[in-house]
C-alpha positions as CSV (number, residue, x, y, z in Angstrom):
1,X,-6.0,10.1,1.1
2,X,-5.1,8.0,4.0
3,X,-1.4,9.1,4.3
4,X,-1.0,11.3,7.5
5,X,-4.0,9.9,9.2
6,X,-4.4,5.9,8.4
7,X,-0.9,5.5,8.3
8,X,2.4,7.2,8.0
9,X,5.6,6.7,5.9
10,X,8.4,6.1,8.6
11,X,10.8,5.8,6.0
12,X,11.6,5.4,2.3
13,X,14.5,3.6,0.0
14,X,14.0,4.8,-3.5
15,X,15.7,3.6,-6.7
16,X,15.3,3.7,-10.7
17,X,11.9,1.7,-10.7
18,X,11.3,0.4,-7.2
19,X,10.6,1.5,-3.6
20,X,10.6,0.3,-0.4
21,X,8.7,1.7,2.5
22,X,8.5,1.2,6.4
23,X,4.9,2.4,7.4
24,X,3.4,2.9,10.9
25,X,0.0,2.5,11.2
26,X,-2.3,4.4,13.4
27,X,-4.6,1.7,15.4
28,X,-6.8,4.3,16.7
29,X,-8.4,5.1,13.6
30,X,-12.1,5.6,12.8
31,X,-12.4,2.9,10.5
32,X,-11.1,0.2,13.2
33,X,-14.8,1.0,15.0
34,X,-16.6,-0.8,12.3
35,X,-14.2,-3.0,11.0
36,X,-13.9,-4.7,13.5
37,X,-14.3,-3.1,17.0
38,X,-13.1,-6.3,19.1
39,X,-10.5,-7.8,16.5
40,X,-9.6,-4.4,13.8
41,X,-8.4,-5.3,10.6
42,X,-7.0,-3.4,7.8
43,X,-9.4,-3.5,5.2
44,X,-8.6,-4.5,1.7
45,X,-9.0,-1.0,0.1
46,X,-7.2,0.6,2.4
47,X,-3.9,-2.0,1.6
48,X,-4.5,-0.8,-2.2
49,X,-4.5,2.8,-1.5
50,X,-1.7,2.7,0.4
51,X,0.2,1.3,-2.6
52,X,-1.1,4.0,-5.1
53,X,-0.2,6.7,-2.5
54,X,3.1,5.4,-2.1
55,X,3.4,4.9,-6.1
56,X,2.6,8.4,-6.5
57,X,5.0,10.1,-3.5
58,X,7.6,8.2,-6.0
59,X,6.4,9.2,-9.4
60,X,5.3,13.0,-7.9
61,X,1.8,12.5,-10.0
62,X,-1.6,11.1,-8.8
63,X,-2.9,7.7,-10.6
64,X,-6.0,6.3,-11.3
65,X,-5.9,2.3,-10.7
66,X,-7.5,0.9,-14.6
67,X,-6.1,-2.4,-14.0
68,X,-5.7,-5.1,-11.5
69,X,-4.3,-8.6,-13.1
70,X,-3.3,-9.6,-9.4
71,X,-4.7,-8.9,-5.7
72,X,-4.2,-11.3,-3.0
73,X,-4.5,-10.7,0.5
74,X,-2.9,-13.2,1.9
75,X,-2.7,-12.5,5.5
76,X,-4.8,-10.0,7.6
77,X,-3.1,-7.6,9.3
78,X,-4.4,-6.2,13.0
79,X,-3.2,-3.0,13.6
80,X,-3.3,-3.3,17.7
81,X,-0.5,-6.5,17.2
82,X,1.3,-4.7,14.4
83,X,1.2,-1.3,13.7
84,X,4.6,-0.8,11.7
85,X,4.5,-2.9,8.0
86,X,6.9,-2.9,5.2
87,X,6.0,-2.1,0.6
88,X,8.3,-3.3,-1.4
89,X,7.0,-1.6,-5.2
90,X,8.5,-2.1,-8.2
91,X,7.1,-0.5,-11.2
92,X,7.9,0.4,-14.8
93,X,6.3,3.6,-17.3
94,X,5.4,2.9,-20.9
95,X,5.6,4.8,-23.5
96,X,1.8,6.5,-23.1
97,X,3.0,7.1,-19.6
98,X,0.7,3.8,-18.2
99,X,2.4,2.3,-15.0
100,X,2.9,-1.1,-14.5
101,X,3.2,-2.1,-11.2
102,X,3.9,-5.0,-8.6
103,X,3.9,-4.5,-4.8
104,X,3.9,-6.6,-1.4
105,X,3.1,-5.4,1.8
106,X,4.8,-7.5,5.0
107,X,6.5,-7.8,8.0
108,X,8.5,-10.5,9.6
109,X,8.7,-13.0,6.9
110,X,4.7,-12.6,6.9
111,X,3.2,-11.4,3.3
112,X,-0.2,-9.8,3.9
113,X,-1.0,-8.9,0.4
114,X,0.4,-8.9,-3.1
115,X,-0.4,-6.7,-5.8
116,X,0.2,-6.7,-10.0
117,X,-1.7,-3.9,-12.2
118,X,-1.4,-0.7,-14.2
119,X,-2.2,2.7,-13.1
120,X,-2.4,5.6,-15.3
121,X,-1.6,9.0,-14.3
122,X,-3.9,11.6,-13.8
């Protein structure tokens, strides 16, 4: 879990279906040493698991991620030049509880990644 530590939830908007998110994120983190320790960057994995925690803070389950029809990073994100980000999710639950899901993370009219899959809960 990287909520807490990696990055924190500075505030949330939730409605039937959707979210949005402000989120700070913490530029002194261990994982900035190796990746990468003149230039950090927000690794890939860490942008997706901050969209399943977020997901399941608003569904009050934990997911598994089975299904990812769309990941794009678009736009890497240096936590020393910007260390507060904003999620936008929008999601929907099927009948066999599956979650289908869409979610952007950006900031200032910059998209840094886009996301389009199905998680399942636990």
């Amino acid at each position: 879990m990287l909520q807490g530590n990696f990055y924190n939830i500075k505030s949330i908007e939730v409605e039937t279906g959707s979210g949005k998110a402000s989120i700070g994120l913490n530029h002194e983190h261990e994982i900035f040493k190796g990746h990468f320790p003149e230039t950090p960057v927000v690794p890939g994995v860490c942008m997706m698991q901050m969209i399943k925690e977020v997901l399941e803070d608003l569904l009050a389950k934990k997911t598994n991620l089975v299904r990812a029809d769309h990941m794009k990073f678009l736009s890497v994100i240096n936590p020393e030049l910007t260390n507060s980000i904003q999620m936008q999710l929008q999601y929907t639950i099927a009948d066999d509880g599956d979650v289908f899901t869409t979610a952007s993370l950006f900031n200032e009219g910059v998209i840094y990644f886009k996301f389009k899959g199905m998680l399942r809960p636990e």
